[in-house]
N, C-alpha and C positions, 0 to 999 in steps of 0.2 A: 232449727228444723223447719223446712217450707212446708205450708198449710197441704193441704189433700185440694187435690185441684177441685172445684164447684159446678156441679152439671144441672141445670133448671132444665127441667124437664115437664113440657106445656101439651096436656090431653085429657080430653073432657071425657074417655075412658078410664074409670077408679081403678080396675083389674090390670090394663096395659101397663097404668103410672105405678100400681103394686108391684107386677114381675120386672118390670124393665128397672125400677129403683132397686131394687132387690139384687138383682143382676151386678148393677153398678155401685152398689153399694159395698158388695164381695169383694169388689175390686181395689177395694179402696177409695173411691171417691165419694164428696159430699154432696145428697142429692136433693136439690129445692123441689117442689114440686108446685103447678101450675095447673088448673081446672082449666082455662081458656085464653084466649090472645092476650087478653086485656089484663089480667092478672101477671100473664108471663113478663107481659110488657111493663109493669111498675116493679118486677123482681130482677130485672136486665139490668145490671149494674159492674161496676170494675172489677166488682170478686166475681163475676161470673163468666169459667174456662171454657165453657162450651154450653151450647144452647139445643136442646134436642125438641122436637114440635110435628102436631102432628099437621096436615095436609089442612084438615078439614075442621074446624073446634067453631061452635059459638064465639058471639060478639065480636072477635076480631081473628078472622081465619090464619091459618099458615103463612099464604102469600103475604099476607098485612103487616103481619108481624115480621114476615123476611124484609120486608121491603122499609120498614120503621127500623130495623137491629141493624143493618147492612150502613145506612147510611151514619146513624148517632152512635154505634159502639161497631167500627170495622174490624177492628182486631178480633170479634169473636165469632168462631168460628160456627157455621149454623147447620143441623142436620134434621132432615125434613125426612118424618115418616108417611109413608103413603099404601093406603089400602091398594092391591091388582086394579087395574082398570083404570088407575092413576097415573100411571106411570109417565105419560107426556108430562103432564103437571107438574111432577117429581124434578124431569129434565128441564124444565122453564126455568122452575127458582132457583136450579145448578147454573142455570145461564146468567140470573139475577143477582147471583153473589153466595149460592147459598152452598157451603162447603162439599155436601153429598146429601144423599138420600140411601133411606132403606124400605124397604117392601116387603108388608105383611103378608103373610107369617115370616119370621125372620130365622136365623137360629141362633144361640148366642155367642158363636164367635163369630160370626158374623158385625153382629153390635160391639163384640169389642173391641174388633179389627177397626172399624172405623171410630169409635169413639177415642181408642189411641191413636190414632191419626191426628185426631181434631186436636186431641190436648198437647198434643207433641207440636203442633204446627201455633197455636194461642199461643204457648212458651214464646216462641219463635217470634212472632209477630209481637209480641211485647217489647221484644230486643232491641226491633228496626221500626224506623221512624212512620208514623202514621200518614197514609194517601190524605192528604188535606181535605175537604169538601169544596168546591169552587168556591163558596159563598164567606169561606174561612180566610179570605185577605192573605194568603200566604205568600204572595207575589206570583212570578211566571212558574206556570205549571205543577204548583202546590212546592216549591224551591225558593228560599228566599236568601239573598245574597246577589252583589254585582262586583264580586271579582271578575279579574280576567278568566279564570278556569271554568268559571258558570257559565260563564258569559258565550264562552266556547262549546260547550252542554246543550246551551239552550240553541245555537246556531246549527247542532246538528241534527236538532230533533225538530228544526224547523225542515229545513232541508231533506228529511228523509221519512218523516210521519208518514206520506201518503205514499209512501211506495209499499213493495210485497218482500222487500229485502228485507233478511235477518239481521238482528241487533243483537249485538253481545255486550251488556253493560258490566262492567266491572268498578271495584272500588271494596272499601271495609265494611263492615257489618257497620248499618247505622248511617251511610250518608245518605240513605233515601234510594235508591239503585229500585221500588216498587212503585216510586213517583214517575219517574224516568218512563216505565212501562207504558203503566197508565197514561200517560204523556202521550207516547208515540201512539197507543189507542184512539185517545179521542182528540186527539188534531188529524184521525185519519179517514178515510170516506168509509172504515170499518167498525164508525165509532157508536153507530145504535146496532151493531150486530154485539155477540158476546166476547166479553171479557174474561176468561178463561185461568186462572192461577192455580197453579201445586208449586208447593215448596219438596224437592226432591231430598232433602235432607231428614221430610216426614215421615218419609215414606219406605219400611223395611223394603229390602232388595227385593226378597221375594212377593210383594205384591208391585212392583212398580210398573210390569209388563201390562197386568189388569188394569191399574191404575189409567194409564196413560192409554190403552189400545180397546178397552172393555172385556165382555168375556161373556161367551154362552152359557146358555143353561146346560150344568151337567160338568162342564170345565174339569172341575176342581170340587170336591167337596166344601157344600154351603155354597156353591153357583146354584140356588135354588130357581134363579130366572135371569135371563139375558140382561147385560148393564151396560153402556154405549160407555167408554172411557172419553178422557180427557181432547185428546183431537177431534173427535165427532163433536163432542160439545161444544166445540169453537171454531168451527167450520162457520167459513164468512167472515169469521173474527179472528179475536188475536188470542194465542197461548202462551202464559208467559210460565216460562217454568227457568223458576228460583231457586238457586243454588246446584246447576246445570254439573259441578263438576266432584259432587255426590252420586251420579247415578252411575251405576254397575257397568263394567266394560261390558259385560256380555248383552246389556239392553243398547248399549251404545251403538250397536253395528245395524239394530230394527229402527233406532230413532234416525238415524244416516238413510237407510229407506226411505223412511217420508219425505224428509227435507227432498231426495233426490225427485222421487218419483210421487210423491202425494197418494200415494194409498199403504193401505194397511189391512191384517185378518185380526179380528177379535180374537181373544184367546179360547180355544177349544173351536175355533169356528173354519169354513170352507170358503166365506166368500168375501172377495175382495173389495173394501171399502175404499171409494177414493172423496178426500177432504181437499177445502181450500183456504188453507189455516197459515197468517201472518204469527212467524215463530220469532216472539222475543226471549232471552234468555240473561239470567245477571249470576256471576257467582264472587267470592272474595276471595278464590284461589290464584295464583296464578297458574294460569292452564300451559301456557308454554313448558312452563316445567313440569307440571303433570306428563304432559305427553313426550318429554325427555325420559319424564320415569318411568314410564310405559303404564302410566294408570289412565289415560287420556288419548284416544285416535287419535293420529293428528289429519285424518282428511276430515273427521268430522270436527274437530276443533276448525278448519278453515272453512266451510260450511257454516260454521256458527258465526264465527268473526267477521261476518262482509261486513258489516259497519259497526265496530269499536266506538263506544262511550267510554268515557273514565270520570268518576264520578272523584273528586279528591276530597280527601280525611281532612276534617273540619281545620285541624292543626295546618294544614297550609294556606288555607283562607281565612287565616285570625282576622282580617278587615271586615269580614261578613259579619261576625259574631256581637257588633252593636245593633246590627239589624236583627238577628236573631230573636237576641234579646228584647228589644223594643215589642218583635212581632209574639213570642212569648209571653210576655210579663201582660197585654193585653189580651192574650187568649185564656189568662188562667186568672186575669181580676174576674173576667167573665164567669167561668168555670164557675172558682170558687168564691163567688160573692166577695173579692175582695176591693181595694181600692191603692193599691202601689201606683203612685204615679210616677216613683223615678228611682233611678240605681244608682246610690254616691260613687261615686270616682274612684274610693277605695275599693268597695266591691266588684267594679267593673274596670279595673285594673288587673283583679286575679282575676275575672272571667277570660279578659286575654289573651292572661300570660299561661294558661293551663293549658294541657296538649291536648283532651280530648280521647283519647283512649277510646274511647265510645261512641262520641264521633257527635252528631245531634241528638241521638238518642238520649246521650247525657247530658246534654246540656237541657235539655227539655224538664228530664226529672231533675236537674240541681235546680232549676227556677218554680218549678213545680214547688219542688219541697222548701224553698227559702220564702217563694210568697205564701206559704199554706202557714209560716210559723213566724212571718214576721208580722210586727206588733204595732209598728205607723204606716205612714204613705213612702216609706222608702226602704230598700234591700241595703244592709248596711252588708262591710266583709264579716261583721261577727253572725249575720246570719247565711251566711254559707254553711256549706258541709265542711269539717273539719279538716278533709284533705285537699281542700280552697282556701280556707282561710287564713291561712299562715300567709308570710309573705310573701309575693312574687320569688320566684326560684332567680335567682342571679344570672343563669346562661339560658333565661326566656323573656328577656325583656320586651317590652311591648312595642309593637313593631312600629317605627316613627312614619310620619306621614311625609309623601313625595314633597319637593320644592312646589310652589305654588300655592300652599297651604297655610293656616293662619297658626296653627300650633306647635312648637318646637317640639322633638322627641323626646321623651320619655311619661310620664303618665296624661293621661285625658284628663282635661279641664273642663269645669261646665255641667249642663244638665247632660241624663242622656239623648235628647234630643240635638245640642251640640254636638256631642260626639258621633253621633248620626250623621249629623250633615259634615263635616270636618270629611268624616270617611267618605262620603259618598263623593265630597268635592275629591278627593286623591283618586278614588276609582274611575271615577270618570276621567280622568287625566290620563289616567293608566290605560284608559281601553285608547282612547284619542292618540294617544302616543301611540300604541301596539300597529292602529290602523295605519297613521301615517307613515311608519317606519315597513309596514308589509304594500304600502301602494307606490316606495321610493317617494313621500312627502307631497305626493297628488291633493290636494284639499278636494277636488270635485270625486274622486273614487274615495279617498277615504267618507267621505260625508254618504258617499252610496252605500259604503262599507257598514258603514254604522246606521243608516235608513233614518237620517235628518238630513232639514238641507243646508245646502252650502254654508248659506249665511250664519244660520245655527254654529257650523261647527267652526266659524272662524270667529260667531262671536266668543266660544268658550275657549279657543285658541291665544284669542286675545286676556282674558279672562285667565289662564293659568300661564303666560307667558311663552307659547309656542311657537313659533316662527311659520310663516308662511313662507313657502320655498316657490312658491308658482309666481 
């Protein structure tokens, strides 16, 4: 049976923290409570689903606190209460990361309309792999891996960051497809404006029009005061809205609106807002065949699709997966105070040969939970999870390294730092090769191709046994 989701709830009002715990208590959920910033902030922890706070509190205000939770726990989703007369403020820290706001007086479905949002969208974001921090060493663009497929990933989001063109990212739950985003954000000249995110799968049908367009006072019962939706909050910036091929045909023909003509009416409202919002979008549907099945426009599917990413399921980039691991097993000695310095060969054999189902999200918790419980400085296979552990499956063998390479196929020899380099020497071969074979064997374009120079690429030419054709 899964716990009752955990809501900390941070206001230096005792009466507010009584009804609104009380409230949410009804509901089911477990509810911490927090007198001021500073308290809420040594209670911010992984069991915590949603984080509710108020505007204005002693020692460490709302803002401080949004701007501390956003960066060291981003999965959790942050809802900012704000007295009337606040309300700019309210919409800044929505701009800062902060999931929504509400405005006293509230009513109470009001609060629970948005607190099941939040806890529906934390599930969610638990799922899929977490936006990196820059400072987190995770390679290009919080993405680590240099197959040919990333590699392809990363050349599109160079090329296309700085435009106003929509991106439609696709791929499984779990290869990062929020990285991606974020990505085309801040490599773009839109990148100190807002960053804007809804996950469309959070969000019941019937509020999704409020959601995304806002809504006047008076709307709808419990529109107790005007609320700027989702495009106005990311006017200048970018909106990325996640899992695009969840939202209701019938919202689909008002979102074809903006894309066309950039404005839009609030809900209950007369006057026409016009936004200038960079719209990226990711889902793990295939939408071509949505809009076969008639759950999907298809003018607004090509409207979304000007520029197609595809993000590939870990299982096709097994080559990445010693880098992973490397870049893992050091983000969680850190975490948790441990000290693994290396993954025997038998354990990173089945790390290989496994398909991934889950994609990096699970390989993240299987390394999570095998350093959290292993007992020296190395990950053996007996500390995997038991549907690791067994042995390599017979029709997953580990995929052998290109000619050029010092190790014959079948298991990794070595530290994992060998195994590291070994790959990295095939990857690079592979991209070298891809290059020369798409320029007809040019050394001077391909070496443009790949942004080394000449010499560079004929010394690694030389180096893996390539032929110069010039």
């Amino acid at each position: 049976m899964n716990p009752r989701p955990r809501i900390l709830l941070a206001d230096d009002e005792l009466n507010l923290r009584k009804v609104l715990g009380a409230i949410l208590a009804r509901d089911g959920y477990e509810v911490v409570e927090a007198s001021n910033g500073e308290q809420a902030l040594g209670l911010v922890g992984s069991d915590v689903s949603v984080l509710i706070t108020d505007l204005r509190m002693p020692k460490l205000d709302g803002m401080g606190l949004l701007r501390r939770v956003v960066v060291e726990h981003p999965e959790i989703p942050i809802i900012m209460i704000t007295a009337h007369g606040s309300v700019d403020s309210a919409v800044e820290a929505v701009k800062l990361g902060a999931f929504d706001y509400i405005e006293k007086p509230f009513e109470q479905s009001q609060i629970r309309q948005v607190v099941d949002k939040a806890v529906k969208t934390h599930e969610l974001n638990r799922r899929a792999p977490r936006p990196a921090h820059p400072a987190a060493g995770a390679g290009r663009y919080g993405l680590v891996g240099r197959s040919a497929s990333l590699e392809s990933v990363f050349q599109v989001i160079e090329k296309v960051a700085d435009t106003p063109s929509t991106v439609l990212i696709t791929g499984e739950s779990g290869t990062g497809k929020e990285l991606i985003a974020r990505a085309l954000h801040s490599n773009s000249s839109r990148k100190d404006r807002p960053f804007i995110k809804i996950n469309c799968a959070a969000i019941p049908k019937t509020l999704m029009e409020s959601e995304l367009f806002g809504y006047e006072k008076g709307a709808f019962t419990g529109a107790v005061g005007s609320k700027p939706g989702r495009f106005e909050l990311a006017d200048q910036g970018t909106l990325f809205l996640d899992e695009i091929g969840e939202i209701p045909v019938e919202m689909q023909v008002k979102l074809l609106r903006v894309l066309q003509e950039s404005e839009f009416e609030r809900v209950g409202g007369i006057k026409t807002l016009k936004v200038d919002v960079r719209l990226v979008t990711a889902t793990n549907r295939d939408l071509q065949k949505e809009v076969a099945s008639g759950n999907f426009r298809e003018d607004l599917f090509y409207r979304l699709n000007v520029v197609p990413i595809h993000l590939p399921p870990l299982r096709e980039r097994s080559g990445d997966i010693p880098l992973l691991v490397e870049h893992f097993v050091s983000k969680f000695n850190e975490r948790l105070k441990k000290q693994v310095v290396r993954v025997e060969d038998d354990a990173l054999a089945h790390l290989v040969a496994h398909s991934w189902p889950g994609n990096i999200r699970e390989l993240e918790n299987v390394l999570e939970r095998s350093i959290l419980f292993s007992d020296g400085p190395a990950i053996r296979a007996r500390d995997l999870p038991p549907e690791l552990a067994g042995a390599p499956a017979a029709d997953a063998p580990l995929r052998p390294l290109e000619p050029g390479t010092s190790r014959p196929s079948g298991a990794p020899e070595g530290s994992l730092k060998e195994m590291v380099r070994q790959e990295t020497e095939r990857l690079e071969r592979e991209l070298i090769q891809r290059a020369l074979d798409e320029t007809g064997g040019n050394v001077t374009q391909a070496a443009r191709k790949l942004k080394i120079s000449r010499k560079s690429l004929q010394n690694k030419m030389k180096e893996f046994g390539l032929r110069d054709k010039e």
